[in-house]
Backbone bond lengths (Angstrom), bond angles and torsions (degrees), N, CA, C in turn:
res aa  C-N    CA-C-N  psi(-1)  N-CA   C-N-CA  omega(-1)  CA-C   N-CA-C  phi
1 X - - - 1.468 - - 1.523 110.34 -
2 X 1.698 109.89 155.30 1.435 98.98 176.61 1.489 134.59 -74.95
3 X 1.487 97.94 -11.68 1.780 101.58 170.98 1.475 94.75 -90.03
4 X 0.756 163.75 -20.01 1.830 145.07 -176.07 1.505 85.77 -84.12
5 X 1.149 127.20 -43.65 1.954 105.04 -178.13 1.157 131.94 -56.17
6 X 1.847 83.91 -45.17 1.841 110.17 170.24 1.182 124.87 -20.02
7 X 1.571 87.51 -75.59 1.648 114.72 -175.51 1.602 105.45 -72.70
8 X 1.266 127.33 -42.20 1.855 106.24 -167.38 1.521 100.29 -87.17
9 X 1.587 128.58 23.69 1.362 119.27 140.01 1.249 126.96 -131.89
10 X 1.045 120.34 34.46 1.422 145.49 154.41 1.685 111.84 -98.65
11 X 1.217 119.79 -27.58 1.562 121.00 -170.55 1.278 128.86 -35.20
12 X 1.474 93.39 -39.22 1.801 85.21 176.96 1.523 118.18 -83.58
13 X 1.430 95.75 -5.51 2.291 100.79 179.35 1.827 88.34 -81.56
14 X 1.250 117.82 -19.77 1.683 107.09 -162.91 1.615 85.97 -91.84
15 X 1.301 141.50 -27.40 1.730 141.21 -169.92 1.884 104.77 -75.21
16 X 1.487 93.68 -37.98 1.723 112.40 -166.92 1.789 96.60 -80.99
17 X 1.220 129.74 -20.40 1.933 134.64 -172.32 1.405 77.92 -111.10
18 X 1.255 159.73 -24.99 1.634 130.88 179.80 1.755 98.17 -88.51
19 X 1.226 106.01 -23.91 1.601 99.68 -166.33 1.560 112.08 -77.55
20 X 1.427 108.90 -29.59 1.311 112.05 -136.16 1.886 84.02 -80.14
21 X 1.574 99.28 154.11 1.485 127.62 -177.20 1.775 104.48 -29.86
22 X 1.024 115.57 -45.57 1.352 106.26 -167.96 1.594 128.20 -70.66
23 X 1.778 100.92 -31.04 1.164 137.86 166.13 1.668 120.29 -60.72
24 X 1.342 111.11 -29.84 1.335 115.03 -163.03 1.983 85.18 -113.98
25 X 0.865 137.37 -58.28 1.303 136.47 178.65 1.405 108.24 -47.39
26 X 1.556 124.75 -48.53 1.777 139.46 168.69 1.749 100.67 -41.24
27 X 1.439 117.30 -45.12 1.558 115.33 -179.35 1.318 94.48 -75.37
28 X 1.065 137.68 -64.62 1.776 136.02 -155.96 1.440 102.48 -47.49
29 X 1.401 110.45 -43.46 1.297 110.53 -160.26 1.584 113.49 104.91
30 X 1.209 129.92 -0.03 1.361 125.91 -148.75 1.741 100.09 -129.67
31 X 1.266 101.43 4.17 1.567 108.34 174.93 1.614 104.66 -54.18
32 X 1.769 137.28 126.72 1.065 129.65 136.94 1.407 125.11 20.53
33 X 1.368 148.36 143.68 1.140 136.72 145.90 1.866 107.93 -90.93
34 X 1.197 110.38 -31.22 1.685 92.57 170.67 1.590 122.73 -60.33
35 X 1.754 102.67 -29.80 1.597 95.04 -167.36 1.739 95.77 -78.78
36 X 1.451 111.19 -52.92 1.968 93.69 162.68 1.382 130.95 -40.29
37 X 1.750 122.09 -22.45 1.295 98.52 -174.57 1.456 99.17 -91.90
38 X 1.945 119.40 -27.96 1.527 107.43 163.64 1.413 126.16 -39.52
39 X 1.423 123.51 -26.80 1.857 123.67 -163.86 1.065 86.72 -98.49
40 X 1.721 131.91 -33.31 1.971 104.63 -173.90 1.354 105.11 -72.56
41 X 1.773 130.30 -22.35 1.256 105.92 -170.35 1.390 123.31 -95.56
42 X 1.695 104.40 -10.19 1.846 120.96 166.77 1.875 91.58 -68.84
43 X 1.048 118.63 -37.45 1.594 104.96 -161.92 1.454 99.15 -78.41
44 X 1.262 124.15 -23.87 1.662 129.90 -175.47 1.805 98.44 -55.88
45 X 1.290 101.95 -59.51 1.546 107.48 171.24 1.294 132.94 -50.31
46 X 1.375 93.53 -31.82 1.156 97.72 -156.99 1.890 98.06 -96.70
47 X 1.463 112.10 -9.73 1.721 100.97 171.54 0.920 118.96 -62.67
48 X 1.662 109.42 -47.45 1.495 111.96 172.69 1.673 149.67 -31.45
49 X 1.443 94.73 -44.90 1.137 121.75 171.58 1.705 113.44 -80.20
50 X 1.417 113.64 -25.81 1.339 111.00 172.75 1.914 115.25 -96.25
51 X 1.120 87.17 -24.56 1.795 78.64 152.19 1.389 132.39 -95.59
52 X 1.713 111.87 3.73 1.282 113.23 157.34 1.260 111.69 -95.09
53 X 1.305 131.57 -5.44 1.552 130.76 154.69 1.224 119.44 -57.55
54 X 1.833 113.28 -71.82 1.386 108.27 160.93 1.746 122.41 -15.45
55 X 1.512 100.38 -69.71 1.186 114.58 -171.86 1.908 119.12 -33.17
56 X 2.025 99.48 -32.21 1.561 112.85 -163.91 1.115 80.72 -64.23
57 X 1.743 129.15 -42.30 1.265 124.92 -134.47 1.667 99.80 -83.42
58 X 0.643 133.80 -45.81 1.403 149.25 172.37 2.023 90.93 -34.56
59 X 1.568 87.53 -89.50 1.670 83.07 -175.36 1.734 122.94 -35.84
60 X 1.295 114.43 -28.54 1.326 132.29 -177.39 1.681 97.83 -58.34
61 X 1.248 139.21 -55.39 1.156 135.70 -117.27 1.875 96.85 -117.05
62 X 1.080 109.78 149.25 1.581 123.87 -177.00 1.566 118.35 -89.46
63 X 1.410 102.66 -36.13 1.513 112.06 177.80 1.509 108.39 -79.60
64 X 1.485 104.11 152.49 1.711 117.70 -177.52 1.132 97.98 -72.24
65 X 1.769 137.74 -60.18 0.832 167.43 159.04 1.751 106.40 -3.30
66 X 1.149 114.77 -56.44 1.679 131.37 -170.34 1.853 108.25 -103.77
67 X 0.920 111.73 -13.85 1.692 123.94 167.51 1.601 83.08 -67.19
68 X 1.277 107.98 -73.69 1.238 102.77 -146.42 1.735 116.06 -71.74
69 X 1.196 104.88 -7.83 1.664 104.00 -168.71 1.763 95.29 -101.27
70 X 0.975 119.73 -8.83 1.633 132.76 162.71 1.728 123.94 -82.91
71 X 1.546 91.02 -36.47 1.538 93.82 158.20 1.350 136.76 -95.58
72 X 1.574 101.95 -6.27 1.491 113.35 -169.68 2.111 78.69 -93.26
73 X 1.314 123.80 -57.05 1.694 110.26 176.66 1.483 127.39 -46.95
74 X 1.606 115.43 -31.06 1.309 109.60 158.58 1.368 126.00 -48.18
75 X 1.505 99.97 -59.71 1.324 108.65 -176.82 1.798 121.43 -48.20
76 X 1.669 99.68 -38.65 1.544 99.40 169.24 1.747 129.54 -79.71
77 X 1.404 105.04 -8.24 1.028 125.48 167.61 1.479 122.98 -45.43
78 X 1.651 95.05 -41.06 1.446 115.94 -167.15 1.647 112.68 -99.82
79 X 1.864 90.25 -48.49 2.091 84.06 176.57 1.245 115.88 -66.05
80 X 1.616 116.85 -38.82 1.657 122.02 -155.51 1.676 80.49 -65.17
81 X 1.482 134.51 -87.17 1.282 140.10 -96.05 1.854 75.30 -103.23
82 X 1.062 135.48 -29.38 1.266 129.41 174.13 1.385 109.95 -57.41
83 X 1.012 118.29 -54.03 1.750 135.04 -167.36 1.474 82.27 -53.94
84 X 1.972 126.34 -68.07 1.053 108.43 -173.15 1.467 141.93 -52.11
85 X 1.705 90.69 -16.94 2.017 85.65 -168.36 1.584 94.25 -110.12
86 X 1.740 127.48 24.78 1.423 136.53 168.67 1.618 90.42 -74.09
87 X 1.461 109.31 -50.95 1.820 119.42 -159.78 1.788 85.04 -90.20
88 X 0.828 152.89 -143.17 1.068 135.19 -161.16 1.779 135.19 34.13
89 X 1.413 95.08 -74.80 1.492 110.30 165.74 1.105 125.66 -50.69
90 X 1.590 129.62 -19.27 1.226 140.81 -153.74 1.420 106.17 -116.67
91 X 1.677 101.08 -18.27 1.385 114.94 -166.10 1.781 109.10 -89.52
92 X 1.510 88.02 -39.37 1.510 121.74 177.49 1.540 114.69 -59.16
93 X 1.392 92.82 -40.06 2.168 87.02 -146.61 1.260 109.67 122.44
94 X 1.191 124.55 -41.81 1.399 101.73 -156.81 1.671 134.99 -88.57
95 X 0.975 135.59 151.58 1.238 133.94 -156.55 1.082 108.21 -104.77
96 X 1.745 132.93 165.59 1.518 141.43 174.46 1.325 97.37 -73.84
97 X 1.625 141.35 -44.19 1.302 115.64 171.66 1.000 116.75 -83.31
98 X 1.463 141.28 46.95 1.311 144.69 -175.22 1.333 101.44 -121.14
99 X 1.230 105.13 -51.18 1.946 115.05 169.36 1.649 104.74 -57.74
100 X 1.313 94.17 -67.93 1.780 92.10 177.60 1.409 120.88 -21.22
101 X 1.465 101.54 -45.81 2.029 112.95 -157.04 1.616 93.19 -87.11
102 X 1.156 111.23 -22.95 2.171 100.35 -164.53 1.563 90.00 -87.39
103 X 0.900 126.21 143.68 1.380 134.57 174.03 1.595 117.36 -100.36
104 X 1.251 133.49 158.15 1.444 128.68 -173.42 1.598 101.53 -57.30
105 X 1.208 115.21 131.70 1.719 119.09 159.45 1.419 112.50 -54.70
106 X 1.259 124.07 174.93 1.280 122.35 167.03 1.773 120.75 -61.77
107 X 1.299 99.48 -48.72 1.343 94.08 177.53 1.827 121.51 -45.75
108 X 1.539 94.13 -49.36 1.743 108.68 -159.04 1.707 92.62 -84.78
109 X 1.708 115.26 -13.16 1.842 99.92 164.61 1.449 102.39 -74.39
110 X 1.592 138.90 -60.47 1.022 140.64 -169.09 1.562 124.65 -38.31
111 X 1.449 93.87 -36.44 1.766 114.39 169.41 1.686 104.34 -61.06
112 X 1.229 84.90 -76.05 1.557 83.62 -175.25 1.420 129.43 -43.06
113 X 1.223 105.01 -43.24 1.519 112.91 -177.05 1.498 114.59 -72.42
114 X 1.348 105.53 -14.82 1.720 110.04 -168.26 1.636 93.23 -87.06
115 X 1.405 119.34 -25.43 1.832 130.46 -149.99 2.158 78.17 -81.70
116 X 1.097 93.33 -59.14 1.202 106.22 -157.91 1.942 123.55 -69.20
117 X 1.089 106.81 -23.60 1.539 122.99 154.23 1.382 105.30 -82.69
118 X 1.634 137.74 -58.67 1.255 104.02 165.99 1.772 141.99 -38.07
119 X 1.526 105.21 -48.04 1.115 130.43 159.73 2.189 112.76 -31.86
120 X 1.429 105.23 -58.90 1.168 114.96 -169.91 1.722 102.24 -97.08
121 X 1.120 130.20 -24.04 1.191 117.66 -171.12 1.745 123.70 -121.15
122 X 1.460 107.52 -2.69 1.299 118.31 173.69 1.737 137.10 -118.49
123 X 1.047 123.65 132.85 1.584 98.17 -176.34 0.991 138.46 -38.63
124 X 1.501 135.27 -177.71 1.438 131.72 -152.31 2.131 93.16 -98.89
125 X 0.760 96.14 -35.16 1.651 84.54 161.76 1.826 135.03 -50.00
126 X 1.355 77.27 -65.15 1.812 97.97 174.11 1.302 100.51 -52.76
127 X 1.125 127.25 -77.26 1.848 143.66 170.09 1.738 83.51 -10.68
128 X 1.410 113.46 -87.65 1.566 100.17 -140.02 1.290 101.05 -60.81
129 X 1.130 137.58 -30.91 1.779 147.31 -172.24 1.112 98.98 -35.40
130 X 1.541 116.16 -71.39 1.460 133.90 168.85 1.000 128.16 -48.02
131 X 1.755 128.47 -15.95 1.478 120.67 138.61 1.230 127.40 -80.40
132 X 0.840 133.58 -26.60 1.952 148.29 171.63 0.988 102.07 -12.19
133 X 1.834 121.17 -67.82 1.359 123.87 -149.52 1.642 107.05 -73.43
134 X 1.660 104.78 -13.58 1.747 98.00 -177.79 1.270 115.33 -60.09
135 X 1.763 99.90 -41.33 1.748 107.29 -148.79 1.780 93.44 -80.52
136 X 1.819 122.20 -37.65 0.845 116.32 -157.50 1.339 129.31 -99.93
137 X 1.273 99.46 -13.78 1.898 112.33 173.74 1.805 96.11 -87.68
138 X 1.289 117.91 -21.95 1.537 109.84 172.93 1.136 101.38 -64.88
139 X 1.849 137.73 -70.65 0.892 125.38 -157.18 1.542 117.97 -57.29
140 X 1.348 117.42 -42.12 1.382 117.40 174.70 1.425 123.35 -46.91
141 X 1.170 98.89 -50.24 1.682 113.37 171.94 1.614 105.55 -49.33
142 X 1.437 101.67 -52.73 1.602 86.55 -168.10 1.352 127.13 -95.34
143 X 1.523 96.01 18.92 1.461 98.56 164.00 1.783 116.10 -119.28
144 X 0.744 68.16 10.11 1.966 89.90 -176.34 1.965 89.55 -97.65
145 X 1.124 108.85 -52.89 1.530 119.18 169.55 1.797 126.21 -45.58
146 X 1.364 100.77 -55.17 1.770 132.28 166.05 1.561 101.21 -51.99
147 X 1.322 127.86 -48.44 1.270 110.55 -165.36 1.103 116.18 -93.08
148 X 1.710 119.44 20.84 1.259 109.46 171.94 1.545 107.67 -131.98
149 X 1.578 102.59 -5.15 1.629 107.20 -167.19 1.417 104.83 -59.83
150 X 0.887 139.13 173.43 1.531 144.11 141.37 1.472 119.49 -79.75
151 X 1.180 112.56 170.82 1.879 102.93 -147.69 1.938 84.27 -96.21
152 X 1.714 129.86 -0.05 1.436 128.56 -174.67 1.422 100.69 -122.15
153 X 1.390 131.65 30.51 1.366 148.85 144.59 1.288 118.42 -32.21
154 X 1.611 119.75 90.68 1.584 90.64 176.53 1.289 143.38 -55.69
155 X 1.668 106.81 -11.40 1.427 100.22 177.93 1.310 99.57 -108.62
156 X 1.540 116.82 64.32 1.633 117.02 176.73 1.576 112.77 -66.85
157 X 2.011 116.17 -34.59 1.165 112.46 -168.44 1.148 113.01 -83.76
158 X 1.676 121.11 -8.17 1.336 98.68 155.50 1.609 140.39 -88.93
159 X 1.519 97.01 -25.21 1.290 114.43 169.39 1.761 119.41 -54.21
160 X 1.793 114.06 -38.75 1.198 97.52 174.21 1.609 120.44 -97.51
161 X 1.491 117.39 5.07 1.412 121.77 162.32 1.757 107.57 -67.55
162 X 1.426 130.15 -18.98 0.894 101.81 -172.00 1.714 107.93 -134.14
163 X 1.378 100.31 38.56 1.337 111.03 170.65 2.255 105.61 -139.59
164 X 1.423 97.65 9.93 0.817 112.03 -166.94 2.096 113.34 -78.64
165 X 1.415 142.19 148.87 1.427 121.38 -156.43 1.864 102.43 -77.70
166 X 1.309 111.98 -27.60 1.494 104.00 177.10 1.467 104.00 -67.30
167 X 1.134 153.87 -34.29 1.316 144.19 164.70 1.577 103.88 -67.32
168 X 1.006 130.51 -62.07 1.728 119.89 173.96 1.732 101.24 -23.88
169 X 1.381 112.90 -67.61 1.087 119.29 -154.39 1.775 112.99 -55.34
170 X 1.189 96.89 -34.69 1.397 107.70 171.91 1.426 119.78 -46.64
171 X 1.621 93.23 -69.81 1.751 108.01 -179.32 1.683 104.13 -42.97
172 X 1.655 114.95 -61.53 1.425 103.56 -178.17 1.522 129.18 -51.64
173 X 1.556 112.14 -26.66 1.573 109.27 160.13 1.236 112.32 -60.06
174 X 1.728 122.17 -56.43 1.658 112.47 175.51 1.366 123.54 -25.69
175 X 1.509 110.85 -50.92 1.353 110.51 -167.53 1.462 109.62 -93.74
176 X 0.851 127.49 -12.75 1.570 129.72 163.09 1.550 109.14 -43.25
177 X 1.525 103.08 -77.07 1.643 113.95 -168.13 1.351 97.68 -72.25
178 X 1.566 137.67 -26.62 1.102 110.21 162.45 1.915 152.06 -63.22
179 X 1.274 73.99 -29.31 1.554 112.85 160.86 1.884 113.26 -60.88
180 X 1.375 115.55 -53.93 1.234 121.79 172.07 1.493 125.73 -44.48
181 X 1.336 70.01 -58.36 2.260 98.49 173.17 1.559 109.69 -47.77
182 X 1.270 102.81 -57.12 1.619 128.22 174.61 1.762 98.08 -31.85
183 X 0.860 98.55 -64.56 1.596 112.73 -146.50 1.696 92.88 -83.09
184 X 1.087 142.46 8.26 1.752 139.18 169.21 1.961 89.44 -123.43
185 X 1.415 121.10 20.17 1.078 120.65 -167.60 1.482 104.60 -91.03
186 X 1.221 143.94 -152.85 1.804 136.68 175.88 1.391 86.81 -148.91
187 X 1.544 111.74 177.93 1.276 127.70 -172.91 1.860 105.23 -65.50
188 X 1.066 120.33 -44.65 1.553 126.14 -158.80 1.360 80.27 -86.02
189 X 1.431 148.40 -80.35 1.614 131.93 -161.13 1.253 116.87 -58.03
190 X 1.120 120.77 -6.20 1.538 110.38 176.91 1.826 96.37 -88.68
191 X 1.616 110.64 -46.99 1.280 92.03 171.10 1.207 134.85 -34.38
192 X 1.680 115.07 -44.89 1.405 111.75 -177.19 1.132 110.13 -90.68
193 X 1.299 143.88 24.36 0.995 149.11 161.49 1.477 105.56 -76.65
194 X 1.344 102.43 -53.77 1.822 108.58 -178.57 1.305 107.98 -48.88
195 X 1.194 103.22 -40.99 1.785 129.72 -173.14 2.207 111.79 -42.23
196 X 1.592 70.04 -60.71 1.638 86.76 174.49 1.509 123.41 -76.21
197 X 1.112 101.51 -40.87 1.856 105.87 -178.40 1.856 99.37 -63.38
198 X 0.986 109.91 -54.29 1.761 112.68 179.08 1.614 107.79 -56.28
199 X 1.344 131.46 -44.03 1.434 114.38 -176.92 1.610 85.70 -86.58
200 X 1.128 167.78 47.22 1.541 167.07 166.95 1.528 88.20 -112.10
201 X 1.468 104.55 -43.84 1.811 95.35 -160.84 1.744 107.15 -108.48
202 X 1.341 102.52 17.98 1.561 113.65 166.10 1.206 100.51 -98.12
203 X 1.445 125.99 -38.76 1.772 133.01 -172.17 1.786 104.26 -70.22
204 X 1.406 94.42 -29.77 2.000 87.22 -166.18 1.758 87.68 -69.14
205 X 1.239 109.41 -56.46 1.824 121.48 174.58 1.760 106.23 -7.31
206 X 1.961 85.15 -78.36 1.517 97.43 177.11 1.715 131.82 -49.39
207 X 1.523 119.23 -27.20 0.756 128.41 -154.51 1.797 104.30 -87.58
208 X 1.337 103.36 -38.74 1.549 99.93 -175.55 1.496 103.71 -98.82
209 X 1.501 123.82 -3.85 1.221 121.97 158.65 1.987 125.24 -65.04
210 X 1.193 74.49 -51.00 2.082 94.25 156.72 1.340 111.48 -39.69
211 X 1.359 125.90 -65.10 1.283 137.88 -158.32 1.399 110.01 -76.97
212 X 1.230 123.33 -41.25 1.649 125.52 159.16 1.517 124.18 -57.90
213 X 1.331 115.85 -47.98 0.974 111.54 160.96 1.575 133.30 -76.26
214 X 1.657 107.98 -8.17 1.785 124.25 179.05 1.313 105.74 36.85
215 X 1.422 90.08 63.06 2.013 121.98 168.91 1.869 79.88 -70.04
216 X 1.595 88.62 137.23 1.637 114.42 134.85 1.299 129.66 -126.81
217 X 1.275 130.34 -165.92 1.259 107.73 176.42 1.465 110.46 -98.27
218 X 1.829 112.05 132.97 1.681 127.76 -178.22 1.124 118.53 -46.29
219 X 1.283 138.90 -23.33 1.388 128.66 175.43 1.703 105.05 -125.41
């Protein structure tokens, strides 16, 4: 199948996003609170744009069946992860014109813009490939994260939103219909499928690497 390929050649980008500083400090508990409040407000941006991906995908798709499980994930895209960075934000400091004023970093524009030209400019295969790595290197992460947090973690509500079984359940639909798609796919679109899922899971890399370090852009 195309997610079991996906993933066992991507493995070491999924070993290098569990390892990296932000990831391993996020379990301790001892991560920064500036570099967390930098990733809730790149991720604020950055839902948007991934539930307007979903959203391509939806329009993309022929079956009733996959409209709707693309529009019903947008939609959670937006309540779940909002709800989370409402409690967060509130916890933090930070304000709705505060998000407004920071603009995407480079990393979390590159994401977006890559989600969103796939979305508009590639088939419905390639497209979902290039979402894969959101739903599924998160969940891993955050359950790989969960089993070591302590239950007085300050970032418990994010850690158990995303190791939690209604998010499991999600990811395993992702890879279902992606997998489906896969398989009415031809030799050259599946290539770029690989194509896309691997820079998806170089961007998640970049993205929480950004946030630890609270990259903006140098000039």
């Amino acid at each position: 199948m195309f997610s079991t390929d996906a993933w066992a050649r991507n493995a070491p980008l999924y070993e290098a996003a569990r390892t990296l500083p932000f990831n391993r400090e996020l379990a301790a508990g001892t991560l920064p609170m500036p570099a967390f409040r930098h990733y809730m407000i790149q991720d604020a941006h950055y839902l948007v744009a991934f539930a307007q991906a979903l959203a391509l995908a939806a329009a993309k798709s022929d079956g009733p069946d996959d409209v709707v499980q693309f529009t019903v994930a947008a939609t959670a895209a937006i309540a779940v992860e909002r709800g989370l960075h409402t409690d967060f934000f509130r916890r933090f400091g930070v304000s709705a014109d505060e998000v407004r004023a920071t603009p995407p970093t480079p990393a979390a524009h590159h994401y977006i813009c890559f989600l969103l030209a796939s979305g508009f400019r590639e088939p419905l295969a390639v497209h979902l490939a290039a979402m894969l790595p959101c739903f599924w290197m998160y969940r891993e992460i955050g359950l790989d994260i969960h089993s070591r947090a302590a239950a007085d973690n300050p970032y418990r509500a994010w850690i158990d939103t995303y190791a939690g079984q209604e998010f499991s359940e999600a990811v395993d639909a992702m890879i279902a219909v992606t997998d489906r798609v896969a398989a009415e796919a031809g030799a050259r679109e599946r290539s770029a499928m690989h194509a896309s899922f691997t820079r998806a899971a170089q961007l998640e890399w970049m993205f929480w690497d950004s946030a630890y370090c609270e990259a903006g852009w140098p000039v």
